[in-house]
C-alpha positions in Angstrom: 60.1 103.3 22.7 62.0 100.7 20.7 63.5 99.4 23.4 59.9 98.9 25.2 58.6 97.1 22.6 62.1 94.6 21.7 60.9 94.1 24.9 57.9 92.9 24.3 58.7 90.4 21.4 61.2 89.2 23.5 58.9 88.2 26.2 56.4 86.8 24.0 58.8 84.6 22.0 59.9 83.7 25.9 56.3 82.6 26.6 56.0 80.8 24.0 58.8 78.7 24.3 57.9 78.0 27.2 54.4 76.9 26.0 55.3 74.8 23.6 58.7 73.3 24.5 57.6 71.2 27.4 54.9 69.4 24.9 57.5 68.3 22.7 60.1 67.2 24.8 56.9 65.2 26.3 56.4 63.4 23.0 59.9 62.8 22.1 60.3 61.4 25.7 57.5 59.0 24.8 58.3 58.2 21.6 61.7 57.3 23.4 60.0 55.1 26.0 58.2 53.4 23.2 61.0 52.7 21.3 63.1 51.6 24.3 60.0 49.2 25.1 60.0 47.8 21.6 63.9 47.4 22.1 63.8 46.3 25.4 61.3 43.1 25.4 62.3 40.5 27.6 63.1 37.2 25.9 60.6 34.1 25.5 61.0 31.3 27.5 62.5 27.6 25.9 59.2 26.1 25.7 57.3 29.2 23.9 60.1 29.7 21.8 59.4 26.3 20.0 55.6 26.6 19.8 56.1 30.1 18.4 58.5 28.4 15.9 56.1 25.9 14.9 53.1 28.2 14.6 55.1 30.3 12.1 56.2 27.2 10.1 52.4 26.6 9.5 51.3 29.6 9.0 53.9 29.7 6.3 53.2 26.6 5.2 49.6 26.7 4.6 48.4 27.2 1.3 46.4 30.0 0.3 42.3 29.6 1.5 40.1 28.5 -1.4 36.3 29.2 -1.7 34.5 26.4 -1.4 32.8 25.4 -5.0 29.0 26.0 -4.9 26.8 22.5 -3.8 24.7 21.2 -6.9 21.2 20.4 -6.0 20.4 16.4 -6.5 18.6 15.2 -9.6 15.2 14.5 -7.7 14.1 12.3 -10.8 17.4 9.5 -10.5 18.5 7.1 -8.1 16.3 5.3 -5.5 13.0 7.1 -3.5 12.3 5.7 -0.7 8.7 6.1 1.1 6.8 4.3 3.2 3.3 2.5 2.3 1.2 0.3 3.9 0.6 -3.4 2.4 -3.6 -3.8 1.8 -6.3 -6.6 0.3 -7.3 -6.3 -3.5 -10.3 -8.2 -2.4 -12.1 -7.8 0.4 -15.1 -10.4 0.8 -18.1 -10.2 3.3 -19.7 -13.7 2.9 -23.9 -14.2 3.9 -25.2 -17.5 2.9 -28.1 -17.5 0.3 -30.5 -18.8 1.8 -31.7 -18.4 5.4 -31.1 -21.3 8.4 -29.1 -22.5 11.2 -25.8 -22.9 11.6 -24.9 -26.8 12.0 -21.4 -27.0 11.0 -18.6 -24.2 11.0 -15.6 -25.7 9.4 -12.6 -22.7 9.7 -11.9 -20.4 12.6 -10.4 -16.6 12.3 -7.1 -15.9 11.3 -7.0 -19.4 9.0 -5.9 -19.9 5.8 -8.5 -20.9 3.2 -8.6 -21.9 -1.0 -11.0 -20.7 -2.8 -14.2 -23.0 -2.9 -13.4 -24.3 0.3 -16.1 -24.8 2.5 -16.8 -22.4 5.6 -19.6 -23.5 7.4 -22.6 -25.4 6.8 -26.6 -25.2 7.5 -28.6 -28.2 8.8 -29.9 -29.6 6.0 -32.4 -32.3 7.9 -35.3 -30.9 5.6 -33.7 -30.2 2.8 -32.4 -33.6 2.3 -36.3 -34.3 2.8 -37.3 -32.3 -0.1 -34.6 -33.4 -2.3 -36.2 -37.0 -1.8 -39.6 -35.6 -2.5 -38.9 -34.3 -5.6 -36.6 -37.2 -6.8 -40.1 -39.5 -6.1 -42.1 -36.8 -8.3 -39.5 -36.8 -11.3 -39.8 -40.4 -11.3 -43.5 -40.8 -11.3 -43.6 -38.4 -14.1 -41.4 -40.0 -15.9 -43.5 -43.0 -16.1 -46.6 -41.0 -17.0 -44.8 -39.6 -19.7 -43.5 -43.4 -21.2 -47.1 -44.5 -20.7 -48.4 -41.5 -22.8 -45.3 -42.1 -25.3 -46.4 -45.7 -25.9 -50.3 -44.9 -26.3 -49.4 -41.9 -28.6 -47.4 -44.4 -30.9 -50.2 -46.8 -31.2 -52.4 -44.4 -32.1 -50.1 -43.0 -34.6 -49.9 -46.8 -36.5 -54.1 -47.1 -35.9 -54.5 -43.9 -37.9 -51.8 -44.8 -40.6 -54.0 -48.2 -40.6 -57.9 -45.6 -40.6 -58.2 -48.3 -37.5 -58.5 -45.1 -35.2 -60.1 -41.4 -35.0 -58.6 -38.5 -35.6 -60.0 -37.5 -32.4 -58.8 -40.2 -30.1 -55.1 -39.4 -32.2 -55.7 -36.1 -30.8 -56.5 -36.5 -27.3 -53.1 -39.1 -27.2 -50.8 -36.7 -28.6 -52.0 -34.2 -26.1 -51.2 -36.1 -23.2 -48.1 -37.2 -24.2 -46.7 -33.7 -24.8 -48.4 -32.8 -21.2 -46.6 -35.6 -19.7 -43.2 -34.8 -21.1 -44.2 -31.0 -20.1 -44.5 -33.1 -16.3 -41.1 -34.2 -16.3 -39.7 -31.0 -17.4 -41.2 -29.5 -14.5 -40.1 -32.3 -11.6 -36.8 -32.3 -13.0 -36.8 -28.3 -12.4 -37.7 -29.0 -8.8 -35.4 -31.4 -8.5 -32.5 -29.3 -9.5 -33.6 -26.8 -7.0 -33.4 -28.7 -4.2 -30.4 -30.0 -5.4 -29.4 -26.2 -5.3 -30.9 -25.3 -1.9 -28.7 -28.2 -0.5 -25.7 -26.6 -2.3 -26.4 -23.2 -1.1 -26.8 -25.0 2.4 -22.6 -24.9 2.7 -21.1 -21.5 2.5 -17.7 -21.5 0.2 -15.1 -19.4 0.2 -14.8 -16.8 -3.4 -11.2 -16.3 -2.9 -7.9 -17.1 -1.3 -7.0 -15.7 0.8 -7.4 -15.4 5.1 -10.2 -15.4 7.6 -10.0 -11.7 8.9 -13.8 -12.2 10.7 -15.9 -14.9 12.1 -19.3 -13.1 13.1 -21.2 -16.7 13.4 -21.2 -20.2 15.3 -22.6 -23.5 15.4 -26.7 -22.7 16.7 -27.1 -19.4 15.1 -29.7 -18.7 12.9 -28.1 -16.6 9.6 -30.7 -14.4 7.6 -29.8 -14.0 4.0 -28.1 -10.3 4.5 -26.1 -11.9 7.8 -22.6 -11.7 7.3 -20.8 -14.9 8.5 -17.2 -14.6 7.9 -15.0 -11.3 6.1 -12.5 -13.1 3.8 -9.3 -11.2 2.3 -7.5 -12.0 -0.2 -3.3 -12.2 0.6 -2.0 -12.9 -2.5 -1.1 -11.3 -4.6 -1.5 -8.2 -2.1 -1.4 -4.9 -2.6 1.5 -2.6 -1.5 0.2 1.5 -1.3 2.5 4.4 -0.9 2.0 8.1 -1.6 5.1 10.3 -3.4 6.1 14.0 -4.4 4.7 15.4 -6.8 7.8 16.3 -8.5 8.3 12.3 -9.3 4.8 12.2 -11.5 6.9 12.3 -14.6 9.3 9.6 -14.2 6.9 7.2 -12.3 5.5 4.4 -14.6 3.6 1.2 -14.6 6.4 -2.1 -14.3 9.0 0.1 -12.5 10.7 -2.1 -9.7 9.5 -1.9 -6.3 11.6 -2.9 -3.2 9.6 -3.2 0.0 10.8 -4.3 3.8 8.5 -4.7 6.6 9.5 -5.6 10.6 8.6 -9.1 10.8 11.2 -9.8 8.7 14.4 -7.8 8.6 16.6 -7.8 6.0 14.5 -9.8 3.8 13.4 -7.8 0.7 10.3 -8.2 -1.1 10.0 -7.2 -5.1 7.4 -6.3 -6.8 6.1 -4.2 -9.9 3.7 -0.7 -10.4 0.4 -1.3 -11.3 -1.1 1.9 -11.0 0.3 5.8 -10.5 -2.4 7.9 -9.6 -3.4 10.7 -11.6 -4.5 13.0 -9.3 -2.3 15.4 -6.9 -3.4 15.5 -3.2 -3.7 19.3 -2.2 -2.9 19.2 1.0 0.0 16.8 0.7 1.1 17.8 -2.8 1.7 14.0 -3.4 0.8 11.1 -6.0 -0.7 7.6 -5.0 1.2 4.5 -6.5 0.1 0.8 -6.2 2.4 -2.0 -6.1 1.6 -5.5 -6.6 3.6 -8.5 -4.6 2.8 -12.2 -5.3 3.2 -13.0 -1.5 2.8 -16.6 -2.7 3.6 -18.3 0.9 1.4 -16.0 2.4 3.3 -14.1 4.7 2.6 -10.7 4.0 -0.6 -9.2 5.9 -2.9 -6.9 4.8 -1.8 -3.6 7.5 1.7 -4.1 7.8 3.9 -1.2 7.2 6.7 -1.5 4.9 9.4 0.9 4.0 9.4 1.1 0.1 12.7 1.6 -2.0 11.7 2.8 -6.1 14.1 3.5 -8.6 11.9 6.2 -10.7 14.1 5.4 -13.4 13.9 1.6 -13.5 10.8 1.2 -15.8 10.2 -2.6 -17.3 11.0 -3.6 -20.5 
């Protein structure tokens, strides 16, 4: 019986040997292949030897990475804004003549130039030079009835210092010669108006500025509402741009504007605020601002685009 089972054990220790002996001589082997591979690499070539070398000088060389500070947001309320506005007319004149008639002189065309008081265009005046005579010949021949009356009323008044007249007849003199003066009064009144009619007869520009519209021409008949010409004024003009809203605070009136338009590149045109608006367009979230530019030689035209430079921090002194 003890034999048998010596037996056994022997056998099983047998078995397992045999188990697990090939398994480990498996790993050692490939440990020993690995470490053979790792001892056995094949040298680099010339040429990959020296970028190698270089590669690890770098990367030995290289200082350690940084993080890169945090970026500070810009002060929105210093330094220039730029925008762009549109240059327009403070004044904006539809001209009708006062009085109705046909045209019989047009003095300017569109697109001029014109001063203000300068005459446009003029109606014929044929009859109202007639009238003007009329009433001339009227103030004159009241004007003698009234130094006829004067000398008759002064007679009267040394008769009745004298009791050489009656009171009556004093009377009746001193009546007529305040109805004749009243006479004169009234021709020189229609006088002046005709004098006025032939004034109004020529159609004078308000302004200065340019002739944006002609709407009339020598033979036309203008009513009193009849626009003739649409005069704008150029100068100063107007220069209108919108801005943030987050500029409201540091926008005020004399801050320097700097404005540029296509026409003329690289010129630069100053001017000052007149006016920041004070309301906030909702759907924009923006502020209107007027500037005003003297445009003195005239060559700034209402509708041109301009491209607008503002330092919100340059208020006038």
């Amino acid at each position: 019986m003890k034999s048998r089972a010596l037996s056994l054990v022997l056998i099983a220790s047998l078995l397992a040997a045999a188990c697990g002996g090939p398994k480990k001589e498996a790993v050692q082997a490939k440990a020993g292949s690995g470490a053979g591979a790792a001892t056995s690499t094949p040298p680099l070539p010339a040429d990959l030897k020296d970028v190698a070398g270089l590669t690890t000088a770098a990367a030995a060389a290289e200082p350690p990475a940084r993080s890169a500070p945090a970026a500070t947001a810009p002060d929105p309320t210093t330094g220039p804004v730029v925008a762009s506005g549109e240059l327009v007319s403070p004044v904006r004149s539809e001209l009708a003549v006062r009085m109705p008639g046909r045209v019989g002189k047009v003095f300017v065309d569109e697109a001029q130039k014109v001063q203000k008081g300068q005459p446009l265009l003029e109606l014929e005046t044929q009859y109202l030079l007639l009238d003007l005579k009329r009433t001339e010949g009227d103030l004159a021949r009241a004007k003698a009835g009234a130094n006829d009356a004067q000398r008759d009323f002064k007679r009267k008044q040394e008769l009745l210092a004298k009791e050489s007249v009656a009171k009556a007849a004093y009377d009746r003199s001193e009546t007529a010669f305040e109805g004749a003066q009243a006479a004169v009064q009234s021709a020189e009144a229609a006088r002046d108006l005709a004098r006025q009619h032939l004034e109004d007869a020529v159609l004078r520009s308000p302004i200065t500025g340019v002739i944006a519209e002609k709407r009339t021409d020598v033979g036309e008949r203008l009513g009193e509402a009849t626009v003739a010409f649409v005069v704008v004024q150029t100068s100063p003009i107007k220069l209108r741009f919108r801005l943030p809203e987050r500029y409201l605070a540091s926008l005020r009136a004399g801050q320097l504007v700097r404005a540029s338009v296509d026409p003329y590149p690289g010129e630069v045109f100053q001017g000052r605020v007149t006016q920041v608006g004070g309301v906030i367009d909702p759907s924009t979230r923006t502020v209107a601002v007027e500037t005003e530019l003297p445009n003195r030689d005239g060559r700034l035209s209402p509708g041109l685009f301009a491209r607008v430079e503002i330092d919100v921090k340059g208020a006038a002194r």
